[in-house]
C-alpha positions as CSV (number, residue, x, y, z in Angstrom):
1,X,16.0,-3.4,-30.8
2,X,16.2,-3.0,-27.0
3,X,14.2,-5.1,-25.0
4,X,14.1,-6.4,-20.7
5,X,17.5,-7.4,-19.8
6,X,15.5,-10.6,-18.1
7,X,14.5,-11.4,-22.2
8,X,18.3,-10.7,-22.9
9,X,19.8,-12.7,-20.5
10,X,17.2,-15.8,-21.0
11,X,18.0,-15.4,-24.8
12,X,22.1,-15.1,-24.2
13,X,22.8,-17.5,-21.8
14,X,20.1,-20.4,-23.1
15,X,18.8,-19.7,-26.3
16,X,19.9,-21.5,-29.6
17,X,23.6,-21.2,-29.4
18,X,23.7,-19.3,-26.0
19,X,26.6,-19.4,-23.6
20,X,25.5,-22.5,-21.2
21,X,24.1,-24.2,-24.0
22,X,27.3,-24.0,-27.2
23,X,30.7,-24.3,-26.7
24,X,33.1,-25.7,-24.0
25,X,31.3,-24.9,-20.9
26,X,31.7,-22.1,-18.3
27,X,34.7,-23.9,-17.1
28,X,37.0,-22.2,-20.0
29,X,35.7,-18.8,-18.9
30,X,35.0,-18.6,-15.3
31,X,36.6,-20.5,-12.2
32,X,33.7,-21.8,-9.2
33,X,34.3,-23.1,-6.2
34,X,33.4,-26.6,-8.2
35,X,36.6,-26.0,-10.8
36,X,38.8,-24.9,-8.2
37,X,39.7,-27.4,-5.5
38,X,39.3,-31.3,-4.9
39,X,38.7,-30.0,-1.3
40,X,35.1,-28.9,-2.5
41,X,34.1,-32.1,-3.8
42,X,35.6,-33.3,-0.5
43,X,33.5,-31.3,1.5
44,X,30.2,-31.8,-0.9
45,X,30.6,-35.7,-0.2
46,X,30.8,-35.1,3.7
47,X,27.7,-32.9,3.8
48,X,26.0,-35.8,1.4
49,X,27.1,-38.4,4.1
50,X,25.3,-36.2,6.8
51,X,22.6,-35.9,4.8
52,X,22.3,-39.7,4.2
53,X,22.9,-40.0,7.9
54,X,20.2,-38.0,8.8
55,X,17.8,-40.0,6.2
56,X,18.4,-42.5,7.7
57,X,20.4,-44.2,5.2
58,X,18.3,-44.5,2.4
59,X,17.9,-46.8,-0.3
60,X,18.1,-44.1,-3.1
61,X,19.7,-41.1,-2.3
62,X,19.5,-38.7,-4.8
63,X,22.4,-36.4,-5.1
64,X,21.0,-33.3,-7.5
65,X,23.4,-31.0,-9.0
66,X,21.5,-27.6,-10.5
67,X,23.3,-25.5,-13.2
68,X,26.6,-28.6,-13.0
69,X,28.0,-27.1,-16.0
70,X,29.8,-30.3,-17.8
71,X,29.5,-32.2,-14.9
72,X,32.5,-31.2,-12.8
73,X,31.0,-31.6,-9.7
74,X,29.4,-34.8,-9.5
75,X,32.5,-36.1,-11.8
76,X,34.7,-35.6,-8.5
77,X,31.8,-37.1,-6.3
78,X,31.5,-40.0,-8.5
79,X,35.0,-40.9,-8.4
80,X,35.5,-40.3,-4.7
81,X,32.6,-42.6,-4.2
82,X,33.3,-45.4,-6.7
83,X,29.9,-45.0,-8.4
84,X,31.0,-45.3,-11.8
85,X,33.0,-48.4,-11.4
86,X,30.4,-49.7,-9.1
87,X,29.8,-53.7,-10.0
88,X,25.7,-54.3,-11.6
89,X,23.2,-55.3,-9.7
90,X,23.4,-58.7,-9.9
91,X,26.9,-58.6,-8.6
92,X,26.0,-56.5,-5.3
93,X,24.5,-57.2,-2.1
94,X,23.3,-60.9,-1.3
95,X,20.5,-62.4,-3.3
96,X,19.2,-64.0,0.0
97,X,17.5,-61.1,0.9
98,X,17.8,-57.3,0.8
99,X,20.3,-55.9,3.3
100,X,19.7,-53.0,5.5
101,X,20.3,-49.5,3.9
102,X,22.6,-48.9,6.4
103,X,25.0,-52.0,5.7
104,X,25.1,-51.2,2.0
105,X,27.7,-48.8,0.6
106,X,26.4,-45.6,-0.3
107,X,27.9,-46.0,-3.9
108,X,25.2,-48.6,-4.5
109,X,23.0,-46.5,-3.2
110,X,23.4,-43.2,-4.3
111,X,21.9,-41.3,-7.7
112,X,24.2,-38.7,-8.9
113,X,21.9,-36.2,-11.5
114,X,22.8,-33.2,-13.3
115,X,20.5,-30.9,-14.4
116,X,21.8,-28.5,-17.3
117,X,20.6,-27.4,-20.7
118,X,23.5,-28.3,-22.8
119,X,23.9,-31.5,-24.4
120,X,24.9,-34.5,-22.0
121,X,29.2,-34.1,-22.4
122,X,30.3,-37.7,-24.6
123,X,32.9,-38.5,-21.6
124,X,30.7,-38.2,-18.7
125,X,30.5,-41.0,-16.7
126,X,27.9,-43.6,-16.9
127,X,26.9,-43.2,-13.7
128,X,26.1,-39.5,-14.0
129,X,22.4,-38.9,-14.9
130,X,21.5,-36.1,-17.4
131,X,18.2,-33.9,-17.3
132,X,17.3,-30.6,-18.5
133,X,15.0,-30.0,-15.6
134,X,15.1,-30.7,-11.8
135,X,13.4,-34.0,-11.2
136,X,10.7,-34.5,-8.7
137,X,10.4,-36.2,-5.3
138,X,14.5,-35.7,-4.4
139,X,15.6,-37.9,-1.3
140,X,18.6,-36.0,-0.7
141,X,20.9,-33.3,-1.2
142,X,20.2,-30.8,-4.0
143,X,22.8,-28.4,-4.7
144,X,23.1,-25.6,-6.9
145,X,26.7,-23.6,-7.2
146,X,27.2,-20.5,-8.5
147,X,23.4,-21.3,-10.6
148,X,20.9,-18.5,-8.8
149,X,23.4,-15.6,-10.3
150,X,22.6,-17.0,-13.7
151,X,19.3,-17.4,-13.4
152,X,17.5,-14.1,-16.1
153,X,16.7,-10.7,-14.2
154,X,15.4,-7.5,-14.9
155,X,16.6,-4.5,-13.7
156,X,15.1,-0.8,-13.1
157,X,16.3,2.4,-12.6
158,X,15.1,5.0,-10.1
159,X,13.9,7.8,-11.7
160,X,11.6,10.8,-10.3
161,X,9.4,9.5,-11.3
162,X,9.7,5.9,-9.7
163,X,11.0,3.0,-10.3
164,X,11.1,1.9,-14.1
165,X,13.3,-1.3,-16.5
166,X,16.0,-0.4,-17.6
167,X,16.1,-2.2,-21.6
168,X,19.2,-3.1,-23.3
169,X,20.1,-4.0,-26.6
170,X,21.5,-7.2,-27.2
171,X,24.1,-6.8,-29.6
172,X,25.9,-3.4,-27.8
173,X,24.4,-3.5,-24.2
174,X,23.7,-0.1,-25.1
175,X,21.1,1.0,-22.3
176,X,17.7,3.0,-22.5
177,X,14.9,3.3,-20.0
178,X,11.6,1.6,-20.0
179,X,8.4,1.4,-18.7
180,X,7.7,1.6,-15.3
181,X,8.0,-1.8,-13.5
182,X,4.9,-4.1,-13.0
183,X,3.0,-4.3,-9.3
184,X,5.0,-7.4,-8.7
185,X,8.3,-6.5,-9.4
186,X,7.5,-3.0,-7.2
187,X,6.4,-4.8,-4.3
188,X,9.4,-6.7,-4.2
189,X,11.7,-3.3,-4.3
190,X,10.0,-2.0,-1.7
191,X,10.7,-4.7,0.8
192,X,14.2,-6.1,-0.8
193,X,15.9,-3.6,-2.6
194,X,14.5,-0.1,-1.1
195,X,16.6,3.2,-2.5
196,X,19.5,4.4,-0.1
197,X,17.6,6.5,2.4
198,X,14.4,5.1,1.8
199,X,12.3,4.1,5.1
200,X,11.2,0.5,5.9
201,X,8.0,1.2,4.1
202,X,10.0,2.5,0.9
203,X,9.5,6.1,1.1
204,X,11.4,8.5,1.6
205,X,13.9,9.3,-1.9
206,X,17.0,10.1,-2.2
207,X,16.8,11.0,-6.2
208,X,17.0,9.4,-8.8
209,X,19.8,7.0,-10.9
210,X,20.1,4.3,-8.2
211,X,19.9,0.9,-9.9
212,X,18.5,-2.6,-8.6
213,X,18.5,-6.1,-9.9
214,X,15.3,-7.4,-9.1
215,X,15.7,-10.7,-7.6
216,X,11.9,-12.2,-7.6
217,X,12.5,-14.7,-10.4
218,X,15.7,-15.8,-8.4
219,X,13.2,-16.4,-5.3
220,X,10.5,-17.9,-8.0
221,X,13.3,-20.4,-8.9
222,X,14.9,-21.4,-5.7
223,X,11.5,-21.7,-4.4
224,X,10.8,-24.1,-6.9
225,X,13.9,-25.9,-7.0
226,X,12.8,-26.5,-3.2
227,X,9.7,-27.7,-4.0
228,X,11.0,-30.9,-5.8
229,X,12.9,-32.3,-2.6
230,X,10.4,-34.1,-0.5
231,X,13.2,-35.1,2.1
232,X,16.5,-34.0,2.8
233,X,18.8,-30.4,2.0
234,X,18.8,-27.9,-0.6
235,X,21.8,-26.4,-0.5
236,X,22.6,-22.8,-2.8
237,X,26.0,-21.6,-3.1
238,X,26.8,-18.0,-4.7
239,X,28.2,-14.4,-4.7
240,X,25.3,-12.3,-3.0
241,X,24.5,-9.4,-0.4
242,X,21.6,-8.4,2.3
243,X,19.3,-6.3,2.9
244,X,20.8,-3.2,4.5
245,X,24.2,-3.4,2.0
246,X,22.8,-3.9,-1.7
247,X,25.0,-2.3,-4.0
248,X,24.0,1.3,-5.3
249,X,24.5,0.7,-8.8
250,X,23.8,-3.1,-9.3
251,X,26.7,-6.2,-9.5
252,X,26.0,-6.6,-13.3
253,X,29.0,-8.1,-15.4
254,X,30.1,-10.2,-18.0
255,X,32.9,-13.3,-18.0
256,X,34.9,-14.6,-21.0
257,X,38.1,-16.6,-21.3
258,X,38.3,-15.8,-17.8
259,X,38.6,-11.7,-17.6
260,X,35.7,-10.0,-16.4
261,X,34.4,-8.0,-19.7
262,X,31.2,-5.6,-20.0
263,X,27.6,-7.6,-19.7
264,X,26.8,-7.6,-23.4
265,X,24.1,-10.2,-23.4
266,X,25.3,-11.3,-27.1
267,X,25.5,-15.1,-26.0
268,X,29.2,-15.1,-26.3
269,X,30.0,-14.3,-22.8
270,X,28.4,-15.2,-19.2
271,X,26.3,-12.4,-18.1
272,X,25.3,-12.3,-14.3
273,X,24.6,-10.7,-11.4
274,X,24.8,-11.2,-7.8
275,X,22.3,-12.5,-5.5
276,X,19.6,-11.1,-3.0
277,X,20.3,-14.2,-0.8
278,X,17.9,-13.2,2.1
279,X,15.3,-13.0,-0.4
280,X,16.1,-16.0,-2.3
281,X,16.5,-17.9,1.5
282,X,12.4,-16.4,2.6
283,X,11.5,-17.9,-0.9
284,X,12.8,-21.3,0.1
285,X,11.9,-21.4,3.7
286,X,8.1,-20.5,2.7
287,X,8.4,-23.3,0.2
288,X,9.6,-26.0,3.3
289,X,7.8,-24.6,5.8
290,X,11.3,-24.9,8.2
291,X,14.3,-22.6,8.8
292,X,17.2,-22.0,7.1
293,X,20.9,-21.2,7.8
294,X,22.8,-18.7,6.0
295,X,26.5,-17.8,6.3
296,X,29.8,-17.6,4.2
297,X,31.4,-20.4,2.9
298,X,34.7,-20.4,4.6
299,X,32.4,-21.0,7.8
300,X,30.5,-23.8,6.0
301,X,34.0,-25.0,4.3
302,X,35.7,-25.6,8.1
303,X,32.6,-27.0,9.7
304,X,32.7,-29.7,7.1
305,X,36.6,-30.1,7.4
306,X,38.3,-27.8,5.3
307,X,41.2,-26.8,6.7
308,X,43.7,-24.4,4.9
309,X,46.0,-23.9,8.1
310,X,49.9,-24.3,7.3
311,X,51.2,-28.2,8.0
312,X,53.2,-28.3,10.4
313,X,57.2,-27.9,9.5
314,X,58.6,-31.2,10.7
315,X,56.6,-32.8,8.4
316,X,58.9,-31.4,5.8
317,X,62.1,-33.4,7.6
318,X,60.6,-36.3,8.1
319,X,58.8,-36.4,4.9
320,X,59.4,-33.7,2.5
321,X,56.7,-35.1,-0.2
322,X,54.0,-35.1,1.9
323,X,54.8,-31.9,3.4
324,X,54.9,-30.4,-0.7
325,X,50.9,-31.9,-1.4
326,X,49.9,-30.8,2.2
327,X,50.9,-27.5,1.6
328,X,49.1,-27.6,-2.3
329,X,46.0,-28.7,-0.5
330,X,46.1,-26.5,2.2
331,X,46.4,-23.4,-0.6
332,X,43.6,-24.8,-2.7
333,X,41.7,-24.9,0.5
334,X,42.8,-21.5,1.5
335,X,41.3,-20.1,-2.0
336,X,38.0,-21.3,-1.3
337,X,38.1,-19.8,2.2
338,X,39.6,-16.4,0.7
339,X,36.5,-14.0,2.1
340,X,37.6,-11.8,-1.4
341,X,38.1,-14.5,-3.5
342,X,35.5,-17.9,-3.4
343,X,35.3,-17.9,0.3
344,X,32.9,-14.7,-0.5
345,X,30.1,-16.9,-1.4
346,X,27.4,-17.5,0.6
347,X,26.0,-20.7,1.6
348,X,21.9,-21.3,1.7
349,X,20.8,-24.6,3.7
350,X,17.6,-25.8,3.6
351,X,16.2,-28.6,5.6
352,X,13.2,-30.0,4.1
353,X,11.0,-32.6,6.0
354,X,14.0,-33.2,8.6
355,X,15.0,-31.1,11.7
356,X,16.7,-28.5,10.6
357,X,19.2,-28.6,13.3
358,X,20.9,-31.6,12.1
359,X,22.3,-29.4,8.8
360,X,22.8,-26.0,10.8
361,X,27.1,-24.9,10.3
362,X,28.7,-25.7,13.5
């Protein structure tokens, strides 16, 4: 039976025995910025000390991970940072009183949390928090990596008749046309995804057979994935594209065992799509009332330190086994910058209840 590809993809990726909820992860069937590099997790723990810097230096700094997979990400953080070896409380600062925020090390102060649907893994970390939904009032950095391309679309064909869903069925991916699409999903073609040709109000066809992934639940869930940090940065990493450059016929595929395969949204395979990240980024700014910044990540990468340049050669005479890991780390670093490879994704920042200069790339 062919229904919404949104019902398709909800049911394939997070249903009983879907692909992010069974099995060994997304790690053993697609490689993120997160899987990668060290140097990511490098640079995620220099933005986190800006953002703590910014804060002020709190006493709880929450450090939210959205769609972390088997915990990856904050495994790296939580191991460049000490936190799960960090001593118990009785052990830490000074009983005579409570010391500044600022004099304490951020491992006793931060809260690493990773929100995912699948079972808490047996070997994470002890200092690694587990939820199955974003937790509210976030002091801190939330983050979410390669998660807003995941998140279950529909998508619509133009016909000559307008726009309409396309449905799918689950077990082929076997496509048929639908209905045409609600007043909601409609208003947000006109202004996000508008056929080629079409004028800034929408009008003006081209024909028919142009597809479009429409992106409002993506907004409806960065949006809210804003909404639960009262202070501090959301930060949204993913493949996407802008107004103005959408692609004709959509960016849906599949991923398993890591080859690209055909979106059959069976639950055995990762079905996604890219991102409408100026949409997604008006979302989140209405949401925080502030401004955003928006760029790729190999900008974002080198502003926080990321350098994938070449080490120098006499570093190789003077000591060759330091030159061998420089130049490792340099080539890890110059996959994530790779504007065809990683360094494609985009970066989303957004401030909440801070200037938002303090987090623009530089």
């Amino acid at each position: 039976m062919s229904i919404r590809w949104r019902d398709a993809m909800q049911r394939a990726l997070y249903g009983p025995g879907g692909f992010f909820v069974s099995g060994s992860g997304p790690a053993g069937h697609f490689r993120t910025s997160a899987h990668a590099s060290p140097a990511f997790a490098a640079a995620l723990l220099r933005l986190v000390e800006q953002v703590d810097a910014v804060l002020g230096h709190p006493a709880d700094l929450r450090v939210v991970d959205v769609g972390a997979g088997r915990g990856e990400l904050l495994r790296a953080l939580s191991a460049a940072l000490g936190v799960a070896a960090r001593p118990s409380a009785s052990s830490g600062p000074s009983s005579a009183g409570p010391a500044p925020s600022a004099s304490v090390p951020l491992a006793f102060r931060v809260r690493l949390t990773a929100v995912e649907k699948a079972p808490r893994p047996v070997d994470l970390p002890d200092g690694i928090d587990w939820l199955d939904e974003i937790p509210a009032g976030i002091t801190g950095l939330l983050v979410a990596t390669e998660w807003l391309d995941n998140v279950p679309l529909d998508v619509a064909v133009h016909t000559a008749g307008g726009w309409r869903y396309l449905l799918v069925d689950p077990a082929t991916g076997e496509e048929t046309v639908g209905d045409p699409v609600d007043p909601a999903d409609a208003d947000w073609l006109t202004r996000w995804w508008p056929e080629p040709g079409a004028g800034a109000d929408g009008t003006g066809s081209t024909g028919s057979g142009f597809r479009a992934e429409i992106g409002r639940t993506r907004d409806e869930a960065w949006a809210d994935a804003v909404g639960h940090v009262d202070q501090g940065l959301a930060l949204a990493v993913d493949y996407g594209h802008l107004l103005g450059g959408r692609p004709v016929d959509g960016t849906l595929t599949g991923y398993r065992g890591g080859r690209q395969v055909p979106p059959v949204p069976d639950g055995s395979r990762d079905v996604t799509a890219h991102v409408a990240v100026d949409s997604v980024a008006s979302a989140g700014a209405r949401v925080a009332r502030c401004a955003y910044d928006l760029g790729p990540q190999r900008e974002a990468l080198r502003a926080l330190g990321a350098d994938g340049g070449r080490p120098p050669l006499s570093l190789a005479v003077g000591d060759p086994a330091g030159y061998v890991r420089a130049l490792a780390a340099a080539s890890a670093v110059a996959e994530l910058t790779d504007p065809a490879g990683l360094g494609g994704h985009w970066w989303l920042r957004q401030p909440v209840g801070v200037d938002p200069a303090r987090f623009m790339a530089r």
